[in-house]
N, C-alpha and C positions, 0 to 999 in steps of 0.2 A: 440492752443498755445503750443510750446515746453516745454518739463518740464525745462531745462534751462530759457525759459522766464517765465516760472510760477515760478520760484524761485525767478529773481528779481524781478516778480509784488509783490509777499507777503514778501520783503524785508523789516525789521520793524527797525534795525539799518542801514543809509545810509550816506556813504563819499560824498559827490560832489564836484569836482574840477573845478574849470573855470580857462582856459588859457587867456593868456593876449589879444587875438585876440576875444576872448568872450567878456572881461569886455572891451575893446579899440576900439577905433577903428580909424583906420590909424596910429596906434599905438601912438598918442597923446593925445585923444580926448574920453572922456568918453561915454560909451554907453550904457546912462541912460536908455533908455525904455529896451534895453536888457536886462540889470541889473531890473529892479524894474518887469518885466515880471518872470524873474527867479527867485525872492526874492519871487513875490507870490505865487511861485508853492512851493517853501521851505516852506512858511507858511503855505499853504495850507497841505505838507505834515507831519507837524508838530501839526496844530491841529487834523488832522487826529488819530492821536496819535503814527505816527509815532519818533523816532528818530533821527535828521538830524544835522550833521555838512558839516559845508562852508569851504572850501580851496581855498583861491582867490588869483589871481596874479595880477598884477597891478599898483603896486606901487610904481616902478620907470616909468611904464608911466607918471601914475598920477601927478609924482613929476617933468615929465617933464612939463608939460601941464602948472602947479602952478610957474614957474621957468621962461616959456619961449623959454623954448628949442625946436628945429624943427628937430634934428638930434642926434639919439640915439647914448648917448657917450659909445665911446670907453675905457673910462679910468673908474678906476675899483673904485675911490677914488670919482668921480665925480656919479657914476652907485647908488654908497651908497647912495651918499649926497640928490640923487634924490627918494630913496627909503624912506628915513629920511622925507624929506618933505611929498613924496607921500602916505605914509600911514597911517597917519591920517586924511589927507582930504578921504583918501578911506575908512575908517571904518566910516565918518560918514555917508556917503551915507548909506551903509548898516546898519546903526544903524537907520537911518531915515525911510528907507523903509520898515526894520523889523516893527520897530514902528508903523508904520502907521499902520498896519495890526493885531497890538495887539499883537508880538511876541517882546520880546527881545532878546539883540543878547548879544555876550561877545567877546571881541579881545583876541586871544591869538597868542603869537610871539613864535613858533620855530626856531630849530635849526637841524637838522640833529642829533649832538650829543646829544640833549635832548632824544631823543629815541632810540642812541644805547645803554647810562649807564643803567644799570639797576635801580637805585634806582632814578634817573632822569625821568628814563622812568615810573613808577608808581607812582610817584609826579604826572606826566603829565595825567595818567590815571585817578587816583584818582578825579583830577579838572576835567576834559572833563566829567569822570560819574556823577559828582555831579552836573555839567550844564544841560545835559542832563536830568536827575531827576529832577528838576527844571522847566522845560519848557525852558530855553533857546535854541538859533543855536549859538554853537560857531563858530566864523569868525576867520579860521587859515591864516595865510601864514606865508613863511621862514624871517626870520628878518634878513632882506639884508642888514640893517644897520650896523650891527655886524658881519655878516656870510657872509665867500667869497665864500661857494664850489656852489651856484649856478649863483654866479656871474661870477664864473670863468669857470663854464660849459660852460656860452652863449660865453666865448674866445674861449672854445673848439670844440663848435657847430661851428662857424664863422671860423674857421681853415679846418672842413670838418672831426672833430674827432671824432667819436660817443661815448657815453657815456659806461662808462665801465660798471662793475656787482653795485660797488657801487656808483656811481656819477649819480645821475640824474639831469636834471634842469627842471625847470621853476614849482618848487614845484609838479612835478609830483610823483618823489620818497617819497617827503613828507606825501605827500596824503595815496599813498600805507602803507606806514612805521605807518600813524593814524587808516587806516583801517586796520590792522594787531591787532595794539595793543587794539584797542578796539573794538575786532573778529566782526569788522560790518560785517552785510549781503552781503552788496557792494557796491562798487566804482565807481561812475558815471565822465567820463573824458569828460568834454567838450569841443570842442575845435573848430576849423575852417574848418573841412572837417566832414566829415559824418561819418568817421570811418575806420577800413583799407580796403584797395583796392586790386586788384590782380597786379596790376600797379600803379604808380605815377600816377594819373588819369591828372595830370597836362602834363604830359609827354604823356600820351597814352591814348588818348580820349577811347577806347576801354575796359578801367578799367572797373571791376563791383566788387560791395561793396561784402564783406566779414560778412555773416550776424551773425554765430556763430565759435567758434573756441574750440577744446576741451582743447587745453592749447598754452602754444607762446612759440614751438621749433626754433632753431636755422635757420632753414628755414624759420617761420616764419619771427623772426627777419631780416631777411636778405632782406625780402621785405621794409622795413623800411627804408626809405635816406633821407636825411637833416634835416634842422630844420627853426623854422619862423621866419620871418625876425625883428619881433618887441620883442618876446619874448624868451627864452634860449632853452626850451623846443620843440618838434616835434617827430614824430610817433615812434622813436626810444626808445623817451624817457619814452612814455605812454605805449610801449609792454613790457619794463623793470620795471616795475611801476607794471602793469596787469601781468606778470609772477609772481612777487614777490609775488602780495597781492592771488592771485587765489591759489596759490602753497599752500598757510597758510588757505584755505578754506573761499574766497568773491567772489564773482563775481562780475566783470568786464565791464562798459560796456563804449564804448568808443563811441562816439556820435557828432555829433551837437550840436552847443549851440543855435537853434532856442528858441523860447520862451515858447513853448507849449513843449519839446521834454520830458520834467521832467513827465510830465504827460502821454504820449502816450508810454514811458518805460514803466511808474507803471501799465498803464492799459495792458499791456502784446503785445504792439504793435514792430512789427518787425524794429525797429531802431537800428542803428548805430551796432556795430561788439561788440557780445557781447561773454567772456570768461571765462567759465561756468565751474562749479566746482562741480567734480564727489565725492568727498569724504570729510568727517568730518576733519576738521584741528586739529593738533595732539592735545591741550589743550584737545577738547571734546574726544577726540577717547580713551584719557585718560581716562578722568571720564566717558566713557560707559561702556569701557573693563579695561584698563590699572591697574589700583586702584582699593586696597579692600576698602568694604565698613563696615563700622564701625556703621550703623546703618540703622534707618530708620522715616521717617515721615509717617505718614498715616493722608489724606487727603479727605475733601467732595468731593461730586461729583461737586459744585459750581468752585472750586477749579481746580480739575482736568478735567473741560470742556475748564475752561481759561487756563493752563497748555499746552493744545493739540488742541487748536485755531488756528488760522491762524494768528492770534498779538503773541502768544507765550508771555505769560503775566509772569512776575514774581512771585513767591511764597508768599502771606502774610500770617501774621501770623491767621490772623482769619479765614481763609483756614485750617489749622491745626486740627486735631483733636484728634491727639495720637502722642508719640515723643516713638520708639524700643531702644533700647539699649544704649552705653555711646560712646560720641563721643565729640572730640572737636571742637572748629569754623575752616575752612577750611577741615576737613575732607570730604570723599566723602559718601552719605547715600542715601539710594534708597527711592524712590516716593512712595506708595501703596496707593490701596484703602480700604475703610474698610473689605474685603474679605481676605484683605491679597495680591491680587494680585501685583506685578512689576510693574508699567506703567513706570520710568524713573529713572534719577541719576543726583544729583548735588553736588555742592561744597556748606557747610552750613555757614552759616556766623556766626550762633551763636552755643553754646554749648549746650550738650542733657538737662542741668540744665535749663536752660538761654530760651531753647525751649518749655520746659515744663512747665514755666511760662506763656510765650508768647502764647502758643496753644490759640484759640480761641480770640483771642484779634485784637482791634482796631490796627495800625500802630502808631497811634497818643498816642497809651498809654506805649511805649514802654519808655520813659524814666521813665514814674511814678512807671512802673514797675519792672524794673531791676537799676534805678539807673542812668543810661548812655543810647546814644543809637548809633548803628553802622550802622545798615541798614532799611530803612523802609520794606525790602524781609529778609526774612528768607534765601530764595535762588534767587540771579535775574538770570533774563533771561538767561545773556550772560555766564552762569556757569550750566547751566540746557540742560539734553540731553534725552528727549522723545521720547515713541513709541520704535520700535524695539532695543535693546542692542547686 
């Protein structure tokens, strides 16, 4: 196994995206065993104790299907109206199949501009981490009801215009823009071809699959032409999508939406074109090197075996065993063991007082103890940067 694929196997936050040709099929017609095949590898990887959010598309198919319609409208007002219908009979599929398997799910409706404001954008954060902590899969897509930029993509796609730096369709951009913001591991794009090619394989039978990529240069992109004929989105739009998120430290892997493929990724298996990511995303590079530290925890060895796992566990407080110097919440404070030694660096969520309380305690007893409580981690995962600095 490559260490790019051993990266996405011990992937513990993951995006997955399904294009409309994954969830559809003949782009009317729902395609339930695909669907309920892929929904149990999400649960599967979710009681696993991984991480998992859904990005699905589908729901102006859907709302053809529900409607009556045989022929994907052209008109942008009609494309909504079909979105309106179609997406709630699509989260209940997914809310049923979750169900069935013991997982709950959650809808949530973006926007593109919900994740450029800043203060929108960690609204957004905020809820997806608290789903997550939860045991929830939130079930994203773009809310075509209200939002034209990927409706109006698929006019752009259907003219023969590829998608600029920031226009993506068919919630490929969106997917990327959720895996950024909440530094998942990576990005799984499913879609109707196996991944990229050296050729249009449709054009030149001669094609052969493109197994890893070390980033998606301008050449790259250039191997990338059209787009699918039921949904907005196409190769173009999934390497600008995979440039984006990989550039901010996730890997990438673009795929098949066979029903088994969720699983022969995680086990380290050579699928789809995957774009692999050599260096820390600037957030952490910060808190390795970037930022003084203002303190420090010192930690069991319980503690610090889960810290340097291969789940990469979060910090609790009962881990704790001595709180170094005066620091406030967000500061950045280094890891040690009782010897004293370095092992890591994170962002703390509570303060050196607030810590010093909290040393050795339950999660469950943090409101009896301070009063309030903010996080059941001292420090989580996704702020926590192990092993070499």
């Amino acid at each position: 196994m490559s260490a790019a694929r051993q990266q996405l196997a011990e992937a513990h936050r993951i995006v997955v995206k399904l294009g409309t040709h994954v969830v559809m099929r003949d782009g009317a017609e729902l395609a339930r065993e695909r669907i309920d095949a892929i929904v149990g590898s999400l649960a599967g990887l979710r009681k696993a104790g991984r991480q998992v959010l859904l990005v699905s598309s589908g729901a102006v198919g859907m709302g053809m299907g529900v409607l009556g319609l045989t022929e994907r409208p052209r008109s942008l007002g009609l494309r909504q109206a079909c979105a309106a219908v179609g997406q709630g009979h699509l989260m209940s599929v997914y809310t049923q199949a979750f169900a069935a398997r013991g997982v709950a799910a959650a809808q949530v409706l973006l926007t593109q501009d919900d994740l450029a404001d800043r203060d929108r954008a960690l609204c957004v954060r905020t809820t997806l981490m608290r789903l997550l902590e939860l045991g929830v899969v939130p079930v994203l897509n773009e809310n075509d009801s209200v939002s034209v930029a990927e409706l109006v993509e698929y006019r752009r796609a259907q003219g023969g215009i590829a998608p600029g730096p920031g226009a993506f369709g068919d919630n490929d951009g969106l997917a990327a823009l959720v895996a950024v913001s909440l530094d998942a591991d990576a990005l799984v794009m499913l879609t109707n071809v196996g991944g990229l090619f050296t050729a249009n394989p449709k054009m030149d039978p001669s094609a052969t699959l493109i197994g890893e990529l070390r980033d998606v240069d301008d050449q790259t992109m250039g191997r990338a032409s059209g787009s699918s004929a039921a949904g907005t989105g196409g190769m173009a739009s999934k390497l600008a999508a995979a440039r984006l998120a990989s550039s901010e430290g996730t890997a990438v892997l673009i795929a098949g939406g066979e029903p088994d493929v969720l699983e022969r990724a995680m086990a380290g298996e050579e699928v789809g074109t995957l774009v692999s990511v050599t260096r820390r995303p600037a957030r952490l590079r910060h808190i390795a090197v970037g930022a003084r530290h203002r303190g420090a925890l010192v930690v069991n060895d319980g503690a610090l075996a889960a810290l340097t796992g291969a789940k990469k566990a979060s910090l609790l407080p009962i881990g704790v065993i001595g709180v170094d110097g005066t620091f406030d919440k967000g500061d950045v404070v280094e890891i040690r063991d009782g010897s004293g030694r370095v092992h890591g660096r994170g962002l703390v969520n509570y303060a050196s007082d607030a810590c010093r309380k909290l040393a050795g305690r339950h999660s469950d007893d943090i409101d009896a103890i301070l009063g309030w409580r903010g996080y059941d981690a001292v420090i989580t995962r996704d702020n926590l940067v192990m092993g070499a600095l």
